[in-house]
C-alpha positions as CSV (number, residue, x, y, z in Angstrom):
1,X,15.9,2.5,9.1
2,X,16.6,-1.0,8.3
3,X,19.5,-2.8,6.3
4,X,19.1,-1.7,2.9
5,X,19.2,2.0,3.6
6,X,21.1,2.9,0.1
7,X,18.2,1.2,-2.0
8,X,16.4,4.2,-3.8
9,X,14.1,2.6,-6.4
10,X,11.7,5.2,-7.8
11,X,8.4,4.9,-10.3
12,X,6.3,7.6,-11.6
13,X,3.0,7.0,-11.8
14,X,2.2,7.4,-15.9
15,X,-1.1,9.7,-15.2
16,X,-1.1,13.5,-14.7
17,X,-2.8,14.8,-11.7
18,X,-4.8,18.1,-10.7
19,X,-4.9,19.7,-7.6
20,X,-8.2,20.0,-5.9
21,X,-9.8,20.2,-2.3
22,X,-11.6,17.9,-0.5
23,X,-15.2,18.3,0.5
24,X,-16.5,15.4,1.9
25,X,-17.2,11.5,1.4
26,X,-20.2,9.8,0.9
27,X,-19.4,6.7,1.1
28,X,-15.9,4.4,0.7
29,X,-15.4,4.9,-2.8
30,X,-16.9,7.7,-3.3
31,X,-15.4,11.3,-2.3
32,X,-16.8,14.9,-3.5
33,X,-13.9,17.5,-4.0
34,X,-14.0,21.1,-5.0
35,X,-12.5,21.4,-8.3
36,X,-12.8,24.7,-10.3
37,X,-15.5,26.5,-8.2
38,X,-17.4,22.9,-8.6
39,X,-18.4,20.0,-6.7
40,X,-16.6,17.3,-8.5
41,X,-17.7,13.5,-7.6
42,X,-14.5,11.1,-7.2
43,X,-13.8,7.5,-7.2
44,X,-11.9,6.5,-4.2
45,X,-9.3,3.7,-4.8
46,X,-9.4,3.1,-0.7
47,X,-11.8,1.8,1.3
48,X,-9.3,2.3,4.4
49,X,-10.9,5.1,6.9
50,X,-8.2,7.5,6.5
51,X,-9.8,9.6,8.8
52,X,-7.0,11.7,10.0
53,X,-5.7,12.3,6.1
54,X,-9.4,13.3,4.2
55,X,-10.3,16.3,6.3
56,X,-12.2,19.4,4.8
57,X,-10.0,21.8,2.6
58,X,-7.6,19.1,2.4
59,X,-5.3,19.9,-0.7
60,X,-5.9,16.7,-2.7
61,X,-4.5,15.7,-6.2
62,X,-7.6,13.6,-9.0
63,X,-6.7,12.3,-11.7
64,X,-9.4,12.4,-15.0
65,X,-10.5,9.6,-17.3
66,X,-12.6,8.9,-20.4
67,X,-13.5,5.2,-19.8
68,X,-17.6,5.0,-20.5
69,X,-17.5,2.0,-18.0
70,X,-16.6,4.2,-15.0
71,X,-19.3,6.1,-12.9
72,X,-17.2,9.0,-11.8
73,X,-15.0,11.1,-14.6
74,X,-12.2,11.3,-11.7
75,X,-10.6,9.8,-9.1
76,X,-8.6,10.9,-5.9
77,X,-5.4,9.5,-6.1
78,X,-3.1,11.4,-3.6
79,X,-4.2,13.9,-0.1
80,X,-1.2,16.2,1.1
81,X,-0.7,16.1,4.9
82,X,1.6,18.9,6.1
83,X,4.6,18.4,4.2
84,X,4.2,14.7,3.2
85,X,2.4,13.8,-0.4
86,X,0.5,10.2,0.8
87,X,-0.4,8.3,-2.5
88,X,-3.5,6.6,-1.8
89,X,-4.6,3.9,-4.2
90,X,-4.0,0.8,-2.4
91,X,-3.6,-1.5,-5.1
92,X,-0.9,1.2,-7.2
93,X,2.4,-0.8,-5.3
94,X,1.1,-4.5,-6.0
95,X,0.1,-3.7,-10.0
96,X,3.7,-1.9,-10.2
97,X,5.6,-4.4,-8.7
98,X,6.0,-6.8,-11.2
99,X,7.4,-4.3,-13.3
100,X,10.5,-4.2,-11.2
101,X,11.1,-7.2,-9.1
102,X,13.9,-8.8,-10.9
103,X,15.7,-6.1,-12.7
104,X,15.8,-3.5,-9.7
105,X,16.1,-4.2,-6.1
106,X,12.9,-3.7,-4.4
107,X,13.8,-3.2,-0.3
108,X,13.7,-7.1,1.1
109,X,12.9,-9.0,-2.4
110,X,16.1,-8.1,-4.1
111,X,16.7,-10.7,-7.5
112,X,13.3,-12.0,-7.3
113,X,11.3,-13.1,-10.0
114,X,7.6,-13.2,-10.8
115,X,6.2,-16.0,-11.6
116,X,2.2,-15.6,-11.4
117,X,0.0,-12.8,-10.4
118,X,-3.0,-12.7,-8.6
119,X,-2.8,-16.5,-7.8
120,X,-5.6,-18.9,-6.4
121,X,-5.2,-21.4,-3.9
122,X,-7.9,-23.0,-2.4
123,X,-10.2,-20.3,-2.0
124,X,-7.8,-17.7,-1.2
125,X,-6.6,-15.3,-4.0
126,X,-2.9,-13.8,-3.4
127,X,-0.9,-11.4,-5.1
128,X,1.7,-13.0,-6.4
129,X,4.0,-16.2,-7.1
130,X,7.7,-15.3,-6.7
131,X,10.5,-17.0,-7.0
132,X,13.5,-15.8,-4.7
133,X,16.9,-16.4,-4.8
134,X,17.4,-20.0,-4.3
135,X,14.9,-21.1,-6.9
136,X,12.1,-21.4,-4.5
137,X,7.9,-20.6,-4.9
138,X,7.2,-17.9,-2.3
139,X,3.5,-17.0,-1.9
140,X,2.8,-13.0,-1.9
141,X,0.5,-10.9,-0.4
142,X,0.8,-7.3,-0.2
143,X,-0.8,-5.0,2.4
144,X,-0.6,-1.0,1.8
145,X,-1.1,1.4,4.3
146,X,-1.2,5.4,5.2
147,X,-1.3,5.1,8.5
148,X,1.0,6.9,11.2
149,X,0.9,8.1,14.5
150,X,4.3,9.2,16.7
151,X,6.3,7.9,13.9
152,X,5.0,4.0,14.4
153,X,3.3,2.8,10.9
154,X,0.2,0.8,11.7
155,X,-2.6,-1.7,9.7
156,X,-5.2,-1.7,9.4
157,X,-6.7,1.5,9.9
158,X,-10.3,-0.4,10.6
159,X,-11.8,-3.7,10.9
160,X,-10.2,-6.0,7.9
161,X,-11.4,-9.5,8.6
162,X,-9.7,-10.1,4.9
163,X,-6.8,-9.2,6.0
164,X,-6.7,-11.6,9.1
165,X,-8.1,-14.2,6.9
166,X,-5.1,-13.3,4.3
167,X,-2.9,-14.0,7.2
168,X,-4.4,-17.0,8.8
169,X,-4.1,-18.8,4.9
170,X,-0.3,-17.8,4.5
171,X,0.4,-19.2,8.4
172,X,-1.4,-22.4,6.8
173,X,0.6,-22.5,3.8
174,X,3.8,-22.2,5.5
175,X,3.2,-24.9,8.3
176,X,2.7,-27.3,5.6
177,X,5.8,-25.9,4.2
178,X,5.0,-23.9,1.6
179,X,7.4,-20.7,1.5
180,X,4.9,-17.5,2.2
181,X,5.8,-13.6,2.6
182,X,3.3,-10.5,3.6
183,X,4.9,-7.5,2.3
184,X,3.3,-4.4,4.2
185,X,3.7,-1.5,2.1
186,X,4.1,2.1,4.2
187,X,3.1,5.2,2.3
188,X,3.9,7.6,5.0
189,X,7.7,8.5,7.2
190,X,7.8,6.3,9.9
191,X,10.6,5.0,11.5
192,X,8.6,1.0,12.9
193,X,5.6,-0.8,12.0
194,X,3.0,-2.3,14.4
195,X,-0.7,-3.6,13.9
196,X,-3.3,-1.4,14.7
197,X,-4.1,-3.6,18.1
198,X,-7.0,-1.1,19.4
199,X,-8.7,-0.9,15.6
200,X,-8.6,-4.6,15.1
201,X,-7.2,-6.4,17.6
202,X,-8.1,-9.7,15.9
203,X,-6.0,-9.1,13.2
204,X,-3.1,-8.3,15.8
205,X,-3.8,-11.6,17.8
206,X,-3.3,-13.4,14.0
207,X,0.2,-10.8,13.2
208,X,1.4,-11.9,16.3
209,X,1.6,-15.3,15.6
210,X,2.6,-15.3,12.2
211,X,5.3,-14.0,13.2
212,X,6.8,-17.1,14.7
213,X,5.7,-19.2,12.2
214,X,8.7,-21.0,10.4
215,X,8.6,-20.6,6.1
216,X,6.7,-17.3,6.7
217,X,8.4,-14.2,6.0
218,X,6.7,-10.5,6.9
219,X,8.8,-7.3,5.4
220,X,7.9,-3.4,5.7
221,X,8.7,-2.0,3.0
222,X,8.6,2.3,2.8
223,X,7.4,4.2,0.4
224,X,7.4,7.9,-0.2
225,X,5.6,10.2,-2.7
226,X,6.3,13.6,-4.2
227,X,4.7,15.3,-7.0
228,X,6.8,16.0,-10.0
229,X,6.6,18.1,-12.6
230,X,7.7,17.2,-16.5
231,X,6.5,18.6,-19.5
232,X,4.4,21.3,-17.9
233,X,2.2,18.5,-16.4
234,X,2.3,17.2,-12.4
235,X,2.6,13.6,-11.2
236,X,2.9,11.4,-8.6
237,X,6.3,9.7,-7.9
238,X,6.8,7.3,-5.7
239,X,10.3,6.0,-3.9
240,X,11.0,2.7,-2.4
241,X,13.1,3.7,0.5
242,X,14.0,0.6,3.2
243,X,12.8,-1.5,5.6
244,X,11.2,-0.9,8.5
245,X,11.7,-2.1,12.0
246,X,8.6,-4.5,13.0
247,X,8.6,-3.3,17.2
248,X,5.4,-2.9,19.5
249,X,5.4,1.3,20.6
250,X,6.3,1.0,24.0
């Protein structure tokens, strides 16, 4: 584990969940599960492969909503993986975040402030505007992931040309001295973190050299979930844990 190993920051996530089992998935966002004795059609808050988590008879946890706008009445929100609970909405951490940076100490970003959300610059849209420590605008981009294999956290679990694009802007930003940070979020035990080289190797070439580049900071931040029970009703809780090592598997 990394420095901050007594950091224990926890959020529950404000929506009850059901369990079901997964069937099968059409498409990206788009998963059918059976839920009492029926096919139930799911949105999928993911579009990362997650091959290895969505397998048939997977014990998976939906969540329901009345919103006319929406084509599906539910969406899959969590899978359980032997004994792990794997949130899966990719976006949950980043729309969370600016709950707590500043009044709890989130693993790496302790005392910052937000400043904007979902900023533009040029014609690249990041995540946030924070302000650290010393008073200074650090650009913010956060990357989730779910995927683990021998205990070494990996992204991205396929092809993100976004992501390297993401990557190549911050490395931009920075060298013209603009303070930048990538905060890869883990949603799985691991104990390191490396890019996905044989998935996307391009996006490893760019991670590599970001990571020399002066005014650019990249943290890994883990994150566990459980499922909690209150008020006769389950739901998904999620704990900020520490940093992780960033280390190529030998």
């Amino acid at each position: 584990m990394g420095k901050n190993s007594q950091i224990d920051l926890t959020y529950t996530y404000p929506i009850p969940v059901e369990k079901a089992t997964f069937h099968s998935r059409p498409n990206r966002f788009i998963v059918e599960v059976k839920y009492n004795n029926e096919i139930l059609v799911c949105h999928l808050p993911n579009p990362g492969r997650m091959q290895e988590l969505l397998l048939p008879n997977s014990t998976v946890f939906i969540t329901f909503h009345s919103s006319p706008t929406r084509r599906t009445k539910a969406s899959l929100v969590a899978v359980q993986f032997e004994d792990e609970i794997i949130q899966l909405q990719s976006n949950l951490v980043a729309n969370w975040l600016p709950q707590d940076i500043g009044t709890n100490e989130v693993p790496g970003i302790e005392n910052w402030k937000v400043k904007h959300k979902e900023f533009t610059i040029g014609i690249h849209r990041f995540d946030f505007i924070l302000i650290n420590p010393d008073g200074e605008k650090v650009i913010t981009e956060i990357k989730s992931t779910t995927r683990v294999k021998n205990g070494v956290a990996c992204f991205p679990d396929g092809v993100s040309s976004r992501a390297s694009k993401h990557l190549n802007a911050l490395m931009d930003l920075a060298k013209k001295g603009e303070k930048s940070l990538v905060i890869f979020i883990v949603q799985r035990f691991a104990s390191s973190f490396w890019p996905c080289e044989q998935v996307d190797p391009i996006f490893t070439k760019v991670f590599k050299k970001a990571l020399k580049v002066p005014n650019l900071q990249i943290l890994v931040t883990l994150a566990v979930s459980s499922i909690v029970s209150k008020s006769g009703k389950n739901y998904i809780q999620i704990k900020f844990i520490d940093q992780l090592r960033i280390e190529k598997p030998k």
